[in-house]
C-alpha positions in Angstrom: -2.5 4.0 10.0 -4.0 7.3 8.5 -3.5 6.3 5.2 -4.1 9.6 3.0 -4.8 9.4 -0.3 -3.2 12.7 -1.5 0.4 12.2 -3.0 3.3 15.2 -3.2 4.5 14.3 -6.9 3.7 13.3 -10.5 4.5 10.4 -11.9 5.6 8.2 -14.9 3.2 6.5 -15.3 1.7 4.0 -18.5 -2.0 3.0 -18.2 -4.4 1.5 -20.3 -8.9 1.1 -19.8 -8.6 4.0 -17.9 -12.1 5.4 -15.6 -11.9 8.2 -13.9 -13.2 7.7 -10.2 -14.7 10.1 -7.9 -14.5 8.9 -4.4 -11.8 7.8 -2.2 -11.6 6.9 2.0 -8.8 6.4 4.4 -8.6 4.3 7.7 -8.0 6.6 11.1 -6.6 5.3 13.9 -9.6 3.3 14.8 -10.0 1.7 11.5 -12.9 3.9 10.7 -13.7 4.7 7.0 -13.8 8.2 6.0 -14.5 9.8 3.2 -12.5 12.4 1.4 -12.7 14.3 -1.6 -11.2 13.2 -5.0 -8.8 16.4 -5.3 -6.2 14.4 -7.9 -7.5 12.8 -10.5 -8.0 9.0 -10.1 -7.9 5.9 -12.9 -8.6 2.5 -12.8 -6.0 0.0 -14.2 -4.7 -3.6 -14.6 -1.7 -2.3 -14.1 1.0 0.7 -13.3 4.5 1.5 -14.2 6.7 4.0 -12.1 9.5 5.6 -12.6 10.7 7.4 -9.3 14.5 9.2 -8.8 15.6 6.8 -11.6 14.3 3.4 -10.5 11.4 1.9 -12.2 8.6 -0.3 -9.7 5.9 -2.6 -11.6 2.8 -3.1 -10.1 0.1 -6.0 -11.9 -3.3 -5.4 -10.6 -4.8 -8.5 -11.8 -5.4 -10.2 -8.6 -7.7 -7.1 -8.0 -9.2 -7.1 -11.5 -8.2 -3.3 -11.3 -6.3 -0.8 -9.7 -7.0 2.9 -9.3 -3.7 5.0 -9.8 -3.4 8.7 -8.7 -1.1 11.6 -10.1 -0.8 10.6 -13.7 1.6 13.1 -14.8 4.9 13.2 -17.4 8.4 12.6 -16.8 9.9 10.7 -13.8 8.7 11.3 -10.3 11.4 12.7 -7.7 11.0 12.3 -4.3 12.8 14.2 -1.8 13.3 11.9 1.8 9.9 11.5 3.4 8.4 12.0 0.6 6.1 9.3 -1.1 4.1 8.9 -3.9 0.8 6.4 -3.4 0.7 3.5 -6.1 -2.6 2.0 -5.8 -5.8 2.0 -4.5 -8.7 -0.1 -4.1 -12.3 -0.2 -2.2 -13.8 -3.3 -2.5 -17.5 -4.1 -1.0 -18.0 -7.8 0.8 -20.5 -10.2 -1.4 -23.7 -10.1 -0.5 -24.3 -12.2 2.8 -20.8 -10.5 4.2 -21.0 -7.0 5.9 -18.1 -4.3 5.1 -15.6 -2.6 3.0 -11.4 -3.5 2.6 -9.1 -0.6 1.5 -6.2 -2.0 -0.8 -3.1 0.2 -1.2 0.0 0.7 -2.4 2.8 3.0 -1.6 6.9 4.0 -2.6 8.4 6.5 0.3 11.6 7.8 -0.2 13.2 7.2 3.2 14.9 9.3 5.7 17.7 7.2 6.7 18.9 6.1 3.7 20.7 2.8 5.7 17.9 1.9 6.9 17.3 -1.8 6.4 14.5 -4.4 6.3 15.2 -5.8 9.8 15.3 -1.8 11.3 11.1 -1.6 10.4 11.0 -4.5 13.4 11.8 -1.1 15.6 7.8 0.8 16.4 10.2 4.0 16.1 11.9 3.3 12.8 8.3 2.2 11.3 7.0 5.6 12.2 9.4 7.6 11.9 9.4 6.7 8.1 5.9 5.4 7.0 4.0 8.2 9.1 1.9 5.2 10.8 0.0 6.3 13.6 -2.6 3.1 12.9 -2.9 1.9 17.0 0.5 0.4 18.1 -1.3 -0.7 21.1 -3.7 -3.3 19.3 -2.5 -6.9 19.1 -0.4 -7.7 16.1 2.0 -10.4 14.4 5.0 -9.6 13.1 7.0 -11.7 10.6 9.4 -12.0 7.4 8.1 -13.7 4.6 10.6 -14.3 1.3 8.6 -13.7 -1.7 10.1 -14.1 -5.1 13.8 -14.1 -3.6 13.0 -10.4 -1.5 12.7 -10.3 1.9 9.1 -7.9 3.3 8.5 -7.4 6.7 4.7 -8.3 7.1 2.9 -6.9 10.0 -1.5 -8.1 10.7 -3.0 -6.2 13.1 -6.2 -8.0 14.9 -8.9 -6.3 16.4 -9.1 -8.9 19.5 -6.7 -10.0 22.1 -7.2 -13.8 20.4 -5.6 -12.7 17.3 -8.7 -14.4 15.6 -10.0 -10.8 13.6 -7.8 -9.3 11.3 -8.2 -5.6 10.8 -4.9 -5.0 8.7 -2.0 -6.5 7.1 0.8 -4.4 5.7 4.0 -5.7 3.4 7.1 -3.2 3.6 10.2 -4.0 2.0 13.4 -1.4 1.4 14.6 -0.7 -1.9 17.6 1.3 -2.8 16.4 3.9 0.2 12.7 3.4 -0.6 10.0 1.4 1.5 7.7 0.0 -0.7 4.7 -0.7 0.9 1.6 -3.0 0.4 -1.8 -3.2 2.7 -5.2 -4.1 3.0 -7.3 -2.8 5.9 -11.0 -3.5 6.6 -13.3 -1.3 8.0 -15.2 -1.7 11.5 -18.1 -3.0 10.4 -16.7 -6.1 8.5 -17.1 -9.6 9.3 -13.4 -9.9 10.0 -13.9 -13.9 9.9 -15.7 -14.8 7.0 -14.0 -16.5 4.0 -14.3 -13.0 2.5 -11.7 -11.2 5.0 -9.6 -14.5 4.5 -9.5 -13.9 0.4 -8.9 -10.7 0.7 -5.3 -11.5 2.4 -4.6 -14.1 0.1 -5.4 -11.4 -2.6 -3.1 -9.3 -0.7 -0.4 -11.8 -0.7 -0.3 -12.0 -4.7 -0.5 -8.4 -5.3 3.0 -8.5 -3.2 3.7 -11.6 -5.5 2.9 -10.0 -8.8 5.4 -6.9 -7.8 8.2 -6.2 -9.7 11.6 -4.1 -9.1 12.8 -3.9 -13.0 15.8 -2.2 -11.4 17.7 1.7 -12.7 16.8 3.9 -15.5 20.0 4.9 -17.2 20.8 8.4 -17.3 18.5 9.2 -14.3 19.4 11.1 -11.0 18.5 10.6 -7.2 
């Protein structure tokens, strides 16, 4: 999945130890890092509060150490469908005696099809039609539910072999009152995609998921 790192609206957002950052990458289609310019200002966090179209999403960052957040702004964020707004962001180097780099992100999407359930992202169609994945369809994956704190995600790992032995992604979606809220690592090409690294990194994945919180609707905000 072309994951950019440019979001369409500001935010409410609460932050504290913030540092500004400077560079930021995406994964293309082949899982390749690239670079891109820091065009929205960028802060690291332990963790984020949003407020989007009325609903408020909670995001602790401390299985990361810290986050980096993008579009700090005042006021509530309103997203129109298809639009999203990108919640975290995260490069993280392998130690030392481990090659390569894992992209950790976060985003909210305001969806199209506003019926649109959990079980409907099974469908390749649905899921790209409203994330905007174009990551390779065509590579072998695993698809599965997983129940995490009482809310079903849909949880998709992508390998880069027909053995399913090296992972190259793993995403978390789940639907919210006509949002997708979505939750990923990826790792780049040259990683050692079966070292104890690439393993910690999904288990760090699957706490950041477990650490989410919906605290539910704002009063007197409108969709």
């Amino acid at each position: 999945m072309v994951r950019s790192l440019l979001s369409v609206c500001g935010t409410a957002l609460f932050l504290s130890g913030c540092i500004q950052s400077d560079i930021y990458y995406k994964a293309d289609a082949r899982g390749v890092f690239r670079e891109i310019p820091d065009i929205l200002p960028g802060h690291r966090t332990n963790r984020a509060t949003y407020l989007i179209n009325g609903r408020v999403f909670d995001y602790n960052f401390r299985a990361i150490g810290r986050g980096e957040v993008r579009d700090v702004g005042p006021g509530s964020t309103n997203l129109a469908p298809g639009e999203y707004k990108r919640t975290l962001y995260k490069l993280q180097e392998a130690p030392i005696f481990s090659r390569g780099h894992a992209i950790f992100g976060g985003i909210i999407r305001r969806l199209h099809n506003a019926n649109l359930t959990i079980d409907g992202l099974k469908s390749t169609r649905d899921r790209g039609e409203e994330t905007g994945s174009i990551k390779a369809d065509n590579r072998p994956a695993a698809v599965e539910y997983r129940r995490v704190n009482g809310r079903r995600w849909f949880v998709r790992t992508q390998f880069r072999d027909k053995e399913r032995r090296s992972v190259t992604s793993r995403t978390y979606d789940t639907v919210i009152g006509g949002f997708l809220i979505t939750l990923y690592v990826d790792f780049d090409t040259s990683s050692t995609l079966k070292s104890e690294w690439a393993q910690k990194c999904l288990d760090t994945l699957d706490q950041l998921v477990s650490d989410f919180r919906y605290l539910g609707w704002k009063p007197n905000q409108t969709m």
